[in-house]
N, C-alpha and C positions, 0 to 999 in steps of 0.2 A: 504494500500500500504506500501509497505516498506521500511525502512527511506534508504536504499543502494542501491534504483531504478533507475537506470539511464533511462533516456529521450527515447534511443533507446529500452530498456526494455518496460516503459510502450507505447509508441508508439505500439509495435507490439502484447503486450498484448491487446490493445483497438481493434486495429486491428482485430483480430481470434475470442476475445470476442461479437463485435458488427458487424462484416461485413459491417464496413467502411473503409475508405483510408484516414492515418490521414497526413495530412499536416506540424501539427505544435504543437509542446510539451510547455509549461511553467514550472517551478515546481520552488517551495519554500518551504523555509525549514521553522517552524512554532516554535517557542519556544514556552514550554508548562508554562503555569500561573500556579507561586505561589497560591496554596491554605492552609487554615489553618483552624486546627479543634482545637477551643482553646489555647493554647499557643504553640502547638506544629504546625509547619510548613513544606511543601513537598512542591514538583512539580508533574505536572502532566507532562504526558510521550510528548518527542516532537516528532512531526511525517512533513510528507511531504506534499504538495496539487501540486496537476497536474492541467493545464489547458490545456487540448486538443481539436485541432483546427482541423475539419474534411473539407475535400474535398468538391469544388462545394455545391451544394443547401440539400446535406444529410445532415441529421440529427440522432440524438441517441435518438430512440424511448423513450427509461426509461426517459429520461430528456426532453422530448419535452413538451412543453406546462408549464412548470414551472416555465419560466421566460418572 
C-alpha cells in the first residue's frame, strides 16, 4: 500500500478488490527500524498498515481462518 493512501482510497480499493462493504478504515503510519551491517547504519523504508473493518457477518476469504 502506499505511504499517501488515504482511508477513502483504501476503503474503496478493498471494496472492488474483495466484494465486501467496508464499514471502517484504521491506518498507521509505521517507522521503519534502524538496521546495521557492521558499522555502517540505515533505515528500513516506513510504510503504512490499514485495518479494515467489513460489514455485518462477511468476511475476507484470503484472511479467514488465520486468526
Amino acid at each position: 500500500m502506499a505511504k499517501t493512501a488515504t482511508k477513502v482510497e483504501i476503503a474503496k480499493a478493498v471494496e472492488t478488490l474483495f466484494d465486501v462493504k467496508v464499514s471502517k478504515v484504521n491506518t498507521i503510519s509505521v517507522k521503519g527500524k534502524e538496521k546495521r551491517m557492521g558499522r555502517y547504519a540505515g533505515f528500513r523504508p516506513d510504510w503504512k498498515k490499514a485495518i479494515v473493518t467489513v460489514e455485518g457477518d462477511k468476511t475476507i476469504e484470503f484472511f479467514d481462518g488465520m486468526f
